[in-house]
C-alpha positions as CSV (number, residue, x, y, z in Angstrom):
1,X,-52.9,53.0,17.8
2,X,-50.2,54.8,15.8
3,X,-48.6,56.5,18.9
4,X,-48.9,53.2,21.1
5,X,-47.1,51.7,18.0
6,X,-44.6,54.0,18.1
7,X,-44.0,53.8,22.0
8,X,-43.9,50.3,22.1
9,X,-40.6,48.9,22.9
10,X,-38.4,47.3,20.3
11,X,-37.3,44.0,20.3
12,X,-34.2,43.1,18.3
13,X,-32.7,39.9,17.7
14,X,-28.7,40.0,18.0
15,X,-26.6,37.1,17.3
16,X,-23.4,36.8,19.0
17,X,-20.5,34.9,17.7
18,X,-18.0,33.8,20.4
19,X,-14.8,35.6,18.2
20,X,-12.2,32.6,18.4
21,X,-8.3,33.6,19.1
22,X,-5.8,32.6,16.5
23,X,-5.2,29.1,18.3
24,X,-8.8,28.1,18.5
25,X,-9.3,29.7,15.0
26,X,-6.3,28.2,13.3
27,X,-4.5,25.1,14.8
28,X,-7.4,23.4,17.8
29,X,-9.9,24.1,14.5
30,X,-13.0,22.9,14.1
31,X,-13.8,24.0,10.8
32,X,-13.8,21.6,7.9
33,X,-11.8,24.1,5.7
34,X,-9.0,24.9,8.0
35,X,-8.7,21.0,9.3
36,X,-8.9,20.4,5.3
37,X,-6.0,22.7,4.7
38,X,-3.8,21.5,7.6
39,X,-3.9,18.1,6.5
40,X,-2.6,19.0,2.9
41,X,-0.5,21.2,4.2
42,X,1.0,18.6,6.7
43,X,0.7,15.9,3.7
44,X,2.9,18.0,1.2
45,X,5.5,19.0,3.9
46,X,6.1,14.8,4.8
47,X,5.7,14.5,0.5
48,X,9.0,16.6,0.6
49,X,10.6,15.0,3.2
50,X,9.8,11.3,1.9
51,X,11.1,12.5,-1.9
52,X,14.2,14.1,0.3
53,X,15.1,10.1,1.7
54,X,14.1,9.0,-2.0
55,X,16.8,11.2,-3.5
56,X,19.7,10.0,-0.7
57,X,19.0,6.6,-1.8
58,X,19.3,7.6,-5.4
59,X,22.5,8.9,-5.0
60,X,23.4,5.7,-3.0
61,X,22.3,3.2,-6.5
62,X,24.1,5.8,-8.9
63,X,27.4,5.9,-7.3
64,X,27.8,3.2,-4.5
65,X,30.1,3.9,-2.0
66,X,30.9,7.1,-3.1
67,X,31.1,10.2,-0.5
68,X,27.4,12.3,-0.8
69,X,29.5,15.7,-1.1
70,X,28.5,18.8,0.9
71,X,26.0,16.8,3.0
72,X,27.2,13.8,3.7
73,X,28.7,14.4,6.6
74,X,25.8,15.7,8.8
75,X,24.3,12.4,9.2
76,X,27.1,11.3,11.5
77,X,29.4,8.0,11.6
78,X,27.1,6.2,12.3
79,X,25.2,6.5,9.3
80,X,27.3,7.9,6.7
81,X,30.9,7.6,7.7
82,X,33.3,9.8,6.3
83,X,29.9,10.6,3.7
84,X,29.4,7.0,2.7
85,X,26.1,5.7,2.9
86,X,25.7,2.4,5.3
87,X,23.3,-0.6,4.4
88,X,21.5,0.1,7.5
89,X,21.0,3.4,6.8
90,X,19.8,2.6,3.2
91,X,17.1,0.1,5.0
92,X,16.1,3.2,7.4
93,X,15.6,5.6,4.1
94,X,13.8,2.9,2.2
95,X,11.1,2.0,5.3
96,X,10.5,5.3,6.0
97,X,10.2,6.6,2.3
98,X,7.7,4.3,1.5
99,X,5.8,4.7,4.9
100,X,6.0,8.6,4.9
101,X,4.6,8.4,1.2
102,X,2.0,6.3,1.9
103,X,0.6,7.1,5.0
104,X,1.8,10.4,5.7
105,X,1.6,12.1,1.9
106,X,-0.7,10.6,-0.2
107,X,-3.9,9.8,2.4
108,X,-4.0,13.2,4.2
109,X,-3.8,15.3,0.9
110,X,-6.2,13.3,-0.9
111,X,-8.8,12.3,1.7
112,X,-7.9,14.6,4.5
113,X,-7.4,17.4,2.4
114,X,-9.3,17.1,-0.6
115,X,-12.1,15.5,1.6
116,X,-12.9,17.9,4.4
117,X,-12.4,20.5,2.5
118,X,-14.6,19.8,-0.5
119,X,-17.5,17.0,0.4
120,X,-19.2,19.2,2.8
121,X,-19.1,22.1,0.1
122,X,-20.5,19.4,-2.4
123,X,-23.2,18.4,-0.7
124,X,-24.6,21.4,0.7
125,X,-23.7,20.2,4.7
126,X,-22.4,23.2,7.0
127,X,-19.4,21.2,8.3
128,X,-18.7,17.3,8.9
129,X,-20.6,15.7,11.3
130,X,-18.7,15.8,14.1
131,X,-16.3,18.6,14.1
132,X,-14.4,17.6,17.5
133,X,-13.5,14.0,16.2
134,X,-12.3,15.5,12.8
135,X,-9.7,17.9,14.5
136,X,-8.8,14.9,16.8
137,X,-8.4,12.7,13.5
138,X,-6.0,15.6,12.2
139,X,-3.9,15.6,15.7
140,X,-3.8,12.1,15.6
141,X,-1.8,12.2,12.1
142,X,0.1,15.1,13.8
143,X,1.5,13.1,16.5
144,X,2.0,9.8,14.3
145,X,4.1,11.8,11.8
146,X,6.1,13.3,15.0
147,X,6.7,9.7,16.4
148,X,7.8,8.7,13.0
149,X,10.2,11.8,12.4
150,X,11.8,11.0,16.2
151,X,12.7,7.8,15.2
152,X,15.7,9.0,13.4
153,X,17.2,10.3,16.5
154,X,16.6,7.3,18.8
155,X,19.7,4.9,19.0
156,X,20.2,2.6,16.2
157,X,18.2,4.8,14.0
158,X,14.6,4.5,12.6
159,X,13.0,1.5,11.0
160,X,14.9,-0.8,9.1
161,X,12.2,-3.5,8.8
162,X,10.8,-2.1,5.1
163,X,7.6,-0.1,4.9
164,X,5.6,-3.8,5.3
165,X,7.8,-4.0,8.3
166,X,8.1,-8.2,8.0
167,X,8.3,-9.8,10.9
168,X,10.0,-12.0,12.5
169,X,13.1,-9.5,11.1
170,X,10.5,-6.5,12.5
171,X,9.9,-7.7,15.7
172,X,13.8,-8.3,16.2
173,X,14.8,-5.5,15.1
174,X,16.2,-2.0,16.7
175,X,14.5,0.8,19.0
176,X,13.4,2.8,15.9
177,X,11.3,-0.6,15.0
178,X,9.1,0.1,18.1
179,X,8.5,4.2,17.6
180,X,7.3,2.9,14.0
181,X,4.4,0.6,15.3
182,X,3.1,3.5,18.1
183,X,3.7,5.6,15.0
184,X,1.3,3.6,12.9
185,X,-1.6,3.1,15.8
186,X,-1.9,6.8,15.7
187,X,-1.9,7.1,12.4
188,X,-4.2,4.1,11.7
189,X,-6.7,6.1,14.6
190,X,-6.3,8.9,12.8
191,X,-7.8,7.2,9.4
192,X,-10.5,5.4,11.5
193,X,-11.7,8.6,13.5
194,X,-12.0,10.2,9.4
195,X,-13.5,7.3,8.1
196,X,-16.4,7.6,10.4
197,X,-16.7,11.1,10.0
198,X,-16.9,11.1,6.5
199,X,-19.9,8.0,6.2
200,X,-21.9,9.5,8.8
201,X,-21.6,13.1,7.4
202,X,-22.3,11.7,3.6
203,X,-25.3,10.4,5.1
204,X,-27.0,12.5,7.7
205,X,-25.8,15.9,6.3
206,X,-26.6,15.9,2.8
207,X,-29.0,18.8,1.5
208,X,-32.2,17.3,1.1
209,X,-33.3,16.1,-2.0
210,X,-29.8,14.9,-2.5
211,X,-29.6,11.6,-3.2
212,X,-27.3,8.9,-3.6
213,X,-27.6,8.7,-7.2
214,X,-27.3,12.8,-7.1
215,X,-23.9,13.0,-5.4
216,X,-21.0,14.4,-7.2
217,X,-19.0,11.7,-8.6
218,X,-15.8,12.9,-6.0
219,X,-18.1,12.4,-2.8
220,X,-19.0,8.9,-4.4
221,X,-15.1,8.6,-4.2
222,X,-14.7,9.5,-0.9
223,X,-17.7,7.7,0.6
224,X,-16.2,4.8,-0.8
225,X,-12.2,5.2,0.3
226,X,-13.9,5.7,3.9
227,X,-15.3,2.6,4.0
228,X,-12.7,0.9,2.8
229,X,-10.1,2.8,5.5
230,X,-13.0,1.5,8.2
231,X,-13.5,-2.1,7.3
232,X,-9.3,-2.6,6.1
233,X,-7.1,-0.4,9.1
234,X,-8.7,-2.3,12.1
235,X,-7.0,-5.7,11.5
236,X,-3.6,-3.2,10.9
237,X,-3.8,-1.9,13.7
238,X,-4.5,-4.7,16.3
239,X,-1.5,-6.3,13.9
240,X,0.6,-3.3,15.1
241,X,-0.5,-3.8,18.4
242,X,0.2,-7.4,18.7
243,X,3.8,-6.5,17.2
244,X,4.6,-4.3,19.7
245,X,3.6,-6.7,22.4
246,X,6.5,-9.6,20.5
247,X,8.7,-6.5,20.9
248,X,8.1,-5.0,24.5
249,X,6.1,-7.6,26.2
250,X,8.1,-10.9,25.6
251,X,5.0,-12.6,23.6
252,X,5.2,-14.5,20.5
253,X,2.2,-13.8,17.8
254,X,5.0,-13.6,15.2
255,X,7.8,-15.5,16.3
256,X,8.0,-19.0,15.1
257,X,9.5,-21.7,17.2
258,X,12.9,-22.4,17.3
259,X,14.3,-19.4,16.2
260,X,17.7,-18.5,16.3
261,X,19.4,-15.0,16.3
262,X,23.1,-14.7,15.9
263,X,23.8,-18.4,17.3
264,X,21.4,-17.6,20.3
265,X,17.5,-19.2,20.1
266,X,14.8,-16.7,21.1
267,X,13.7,-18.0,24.4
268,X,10.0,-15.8,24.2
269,X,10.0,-17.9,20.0
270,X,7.0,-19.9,20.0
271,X,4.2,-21.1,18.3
272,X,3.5,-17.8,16.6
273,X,3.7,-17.1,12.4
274,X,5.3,-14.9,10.7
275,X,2.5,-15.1,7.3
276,X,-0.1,-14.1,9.9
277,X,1.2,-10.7,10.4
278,X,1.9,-10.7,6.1
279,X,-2.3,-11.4,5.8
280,X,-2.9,-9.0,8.4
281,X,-0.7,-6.6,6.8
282,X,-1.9,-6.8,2.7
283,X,-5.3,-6.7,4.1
284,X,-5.0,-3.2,4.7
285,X,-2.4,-2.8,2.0
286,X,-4.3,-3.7,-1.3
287,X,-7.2,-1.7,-0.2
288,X,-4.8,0.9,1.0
289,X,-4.1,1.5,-2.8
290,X,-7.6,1.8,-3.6
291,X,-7.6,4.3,-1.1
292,X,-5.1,6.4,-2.6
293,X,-6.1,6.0,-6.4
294,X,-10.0,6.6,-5.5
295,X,-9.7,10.0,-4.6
296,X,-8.1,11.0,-7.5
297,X,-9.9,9.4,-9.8
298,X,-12.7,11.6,-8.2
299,X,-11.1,14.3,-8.7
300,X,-9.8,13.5,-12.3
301,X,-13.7,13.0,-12.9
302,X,-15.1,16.1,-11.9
303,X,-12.0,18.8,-13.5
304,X,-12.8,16.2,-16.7
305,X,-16.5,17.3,-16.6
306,X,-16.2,20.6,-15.7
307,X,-13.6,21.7,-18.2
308,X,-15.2,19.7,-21.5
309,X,-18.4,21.4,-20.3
310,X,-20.4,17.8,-20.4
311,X,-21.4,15.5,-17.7
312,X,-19.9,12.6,-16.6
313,X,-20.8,9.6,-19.4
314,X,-22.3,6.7,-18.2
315,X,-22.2,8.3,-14.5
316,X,-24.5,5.1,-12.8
317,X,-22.1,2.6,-14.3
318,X,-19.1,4.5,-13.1
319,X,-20.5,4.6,-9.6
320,X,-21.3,0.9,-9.4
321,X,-17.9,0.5,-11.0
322,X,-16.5,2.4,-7.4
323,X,-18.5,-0.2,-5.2
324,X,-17.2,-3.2,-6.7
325,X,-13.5,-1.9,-6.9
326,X,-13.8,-1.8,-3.2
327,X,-15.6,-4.5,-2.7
328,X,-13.6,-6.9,-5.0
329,X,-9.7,-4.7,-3.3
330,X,-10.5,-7.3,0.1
331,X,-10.4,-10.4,-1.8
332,X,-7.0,-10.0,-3.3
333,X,-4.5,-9.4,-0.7
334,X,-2.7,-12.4,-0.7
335,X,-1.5,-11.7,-4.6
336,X,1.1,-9.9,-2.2
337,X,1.9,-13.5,-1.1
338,X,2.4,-15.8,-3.9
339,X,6.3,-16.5,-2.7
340,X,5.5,-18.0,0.7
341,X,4.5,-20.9,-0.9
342,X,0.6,-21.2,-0.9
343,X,-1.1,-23.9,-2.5
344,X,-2.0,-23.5,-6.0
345,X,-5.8,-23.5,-5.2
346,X,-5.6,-20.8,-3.0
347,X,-3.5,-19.2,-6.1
348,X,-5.4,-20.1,-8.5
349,X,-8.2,-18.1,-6.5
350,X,-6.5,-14.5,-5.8
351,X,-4.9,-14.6,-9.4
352,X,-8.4,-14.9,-10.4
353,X,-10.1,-12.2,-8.5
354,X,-6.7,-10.1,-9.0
355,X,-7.8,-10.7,-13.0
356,X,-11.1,-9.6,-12.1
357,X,-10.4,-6.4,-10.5
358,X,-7.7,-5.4,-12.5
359,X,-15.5,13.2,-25.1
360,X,-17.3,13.8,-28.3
361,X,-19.5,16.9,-28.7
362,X,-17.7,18.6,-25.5
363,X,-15.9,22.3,-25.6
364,X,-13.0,21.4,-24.1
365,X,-11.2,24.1,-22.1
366,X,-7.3,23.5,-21.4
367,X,-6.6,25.4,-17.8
368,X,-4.1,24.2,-15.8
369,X,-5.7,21.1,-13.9
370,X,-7.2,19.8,-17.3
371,X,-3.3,18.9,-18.6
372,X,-3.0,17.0,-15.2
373,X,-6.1,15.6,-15.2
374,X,-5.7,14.4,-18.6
375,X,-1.9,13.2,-18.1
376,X,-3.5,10.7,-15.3
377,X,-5.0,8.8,-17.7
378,X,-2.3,7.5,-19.5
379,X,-0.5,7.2,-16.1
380,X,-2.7,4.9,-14.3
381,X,-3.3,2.9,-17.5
382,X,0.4,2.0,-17.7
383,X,0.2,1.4,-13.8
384,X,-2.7,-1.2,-14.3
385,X,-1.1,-3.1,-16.9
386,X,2.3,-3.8,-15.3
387,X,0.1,-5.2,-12.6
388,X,-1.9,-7.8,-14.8
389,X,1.9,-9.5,-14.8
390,X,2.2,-9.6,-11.3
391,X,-1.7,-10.7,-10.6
392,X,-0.3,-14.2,-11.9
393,X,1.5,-16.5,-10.2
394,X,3.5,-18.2,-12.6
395,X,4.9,-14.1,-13.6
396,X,5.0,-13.2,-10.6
397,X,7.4,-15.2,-8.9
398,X,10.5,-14.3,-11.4
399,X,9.2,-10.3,-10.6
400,X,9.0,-10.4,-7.4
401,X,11.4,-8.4,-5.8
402,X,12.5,-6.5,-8.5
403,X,12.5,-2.9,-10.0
404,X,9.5,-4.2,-12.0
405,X,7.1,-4.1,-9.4
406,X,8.5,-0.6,-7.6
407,X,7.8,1.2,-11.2
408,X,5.0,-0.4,-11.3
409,X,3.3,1.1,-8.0
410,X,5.2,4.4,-8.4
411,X,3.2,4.5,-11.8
412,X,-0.2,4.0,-10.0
């Protein structure tokens, strides 16, 4: 038995691993990690660009129609003649900072980033659930921030329209105006194709055992800011779409009747509303800041924990506390609204659900994200504040439109 034993042939088991080249491996990725890095790398590189257009318009309000020395001078005539800044060219640095900040900083480094590089790690999944559609979310942002960046170079310049990009002054305005809406469809596709992603892996992939009530508080965060970028971005995006169609295909969802343009009436003007495309817009936009701030208060939450060595306090009450911010974030858009002159029921209503929304024992151990961690507190507590003000009608009318309400989002 011993020798047929010996004779008998071996049968070994060898895994082979198809070695990926650099491309595959590193930029077509697959891999929750690298897709995670490329979108915060991609996310701080359009961080510096947008705070790059924030400081040009700086220099602009601290010495008005003064030469920008060195510099000025590369952005052509037709923007800064002579090294003078132009009002149109103030318009294109403020739409474009405050899109670029938004939509291409802050969302891919904290749920793109943050998010496929950490919730599958958290909840013991080998990578998202469908790795193809999460490297074609990432390309979609990829070609959205291009189209965005090209815009500068088409004729008349980028956007001028502001980052909520108002019509009826949107849909009349330059070329760069329509590179910004195909901009924003990829972009929204982008957040959509994520979104999905990120609920169905939460769900399906989760080690078992893991339940809901189990989950790192940061997952909790993310699986909340993805359905919020699922159930808000749609109505954004066929918004954007129905935009580009007043601007290419001569109809009028946003054009009112009767409208005149330098002493000539828009013969295409008719029967569409401007305060359509303003609901369609804050929609997405007040969710849109629960989408940014969620994240890192996940975040916040877990280096909090971790460093003071305790577990989150009253964890249940903080998650249900997640579910009704996002919940309650669709019912207050049209706070955004109170100066186009909406009844004071309808007022009375979003003030009112605006109203609504708005460590002892521990060892605490001071590394470097605990300092950060711990200055956000203070931070986002002055940011919610300012906004009680602007939640009311009655305050919010003399503040709209001021430096008030820009410090007051810049703090959140």
């Amino acid at each position: 038995m011993s020798e047929q034993a010996v004779a008998a042939p071996k049968h070994e088991h060898h895994e082979h691993h198809e070695e990926l080249g650099f491309w595959r491996k590193y930029v077509f990725s697959t891999d929750h990690k690298v897709i995670g890095i490329q979108y915060a790398v991609t996310g701080l590189l359009f961080v510096l660009f947008g705070f790059s257009l924030m400081m040009l318009m700086r220099w602009q309000l601290a010495y008005p129609g003064v030469a920008l020395p060195l510099i000025g001078n590369l952005f052509g005539e037709a923007r800064m003649p002579g090294g003078t800044m132009l009002p149109e060219f103030y318009n294109e640095l403020g739409a474009m900072h405050g899109t670029i900040m938004v939509f291409l900083g802050v969302v891919p480094l904290a749920v793109g980033g943050f998010g496929n590089f950490v919730l599958p790690l958290q909840i013991g999944a080998p990578d998202m659930a469908f790795p193809k559609i999460n490297m074609a979310s990432y390309w979609c942002l990829f070609l959205g921030g291009c189209t965005m960046l090209g815009s500068f170079f088409v004729p008349g310049g980028a956007a001028q329209s502001g980052w909520t990009s108002y019509a009826p002054l949107s849909v009349i305005a330059g070329t760069g105006q329509t590179w910004w809406l195909i901009g924003m469809i990829f972009l929204i596709t982008s957040s959509l194709l994520g979104a999905l992603n990120f609920i169905t892996t939460t769900i399906q992939l989760r080690a078992k055992g893991l339940t809901l009530m189990r989950f790192p508080f940061f997952v909790w965060a993310q699986f909340v800011t993805a359905f919020l970028l699922l159930l808000a971005f749609p109505p954004l995006e066929a918004a954007g779409v129905m935009q580009l169609m007043d601007r290419v295909a001569g109809t009028s969802f946003f054009l009112p009747s009767g409208l005149v343009v330098s002493g000539q009436p828009l013969t295409n003007a008719g029967g569409g509303n401007p305060l359509l495309w303003q609901h369609l817009f804050w929609f997405l936009a007040h969710p849109e800041v629960y989408v940014l701030i969620l994240p890192g208060m996940g975040i916040v939450a877990e280096i909090i924990a971790n460093n003071t060595r305790k577990p989150l306090w009253g964890y249940r009450s903080m998650v249900y506390s997640l579910v009704f911010l996002g919940f309650m974030s669709f019912i207050v858009w049209a706070h955004h609204m109170f100066m186009t002159g909406m009844g004071t029921t309808m007022a009375a209503f979003f003030q009112t659900t605006t109203m609504i929304i708005s460590l002892y024992g521990g060892s605490i151990r001071f590394n470097t994200p605990m300092p950060f961690a711990s200055g956000f507190l203070p931070m986002f507590g002055i940011g919610g504040l300012t906004g009680l003000p602007l939640g009311l009608n009655i305050a919010d009318i003399p503040l709209h439109d001021t430096y008030y309400v820009i410090a007051h989002f810049h703090y959140v």
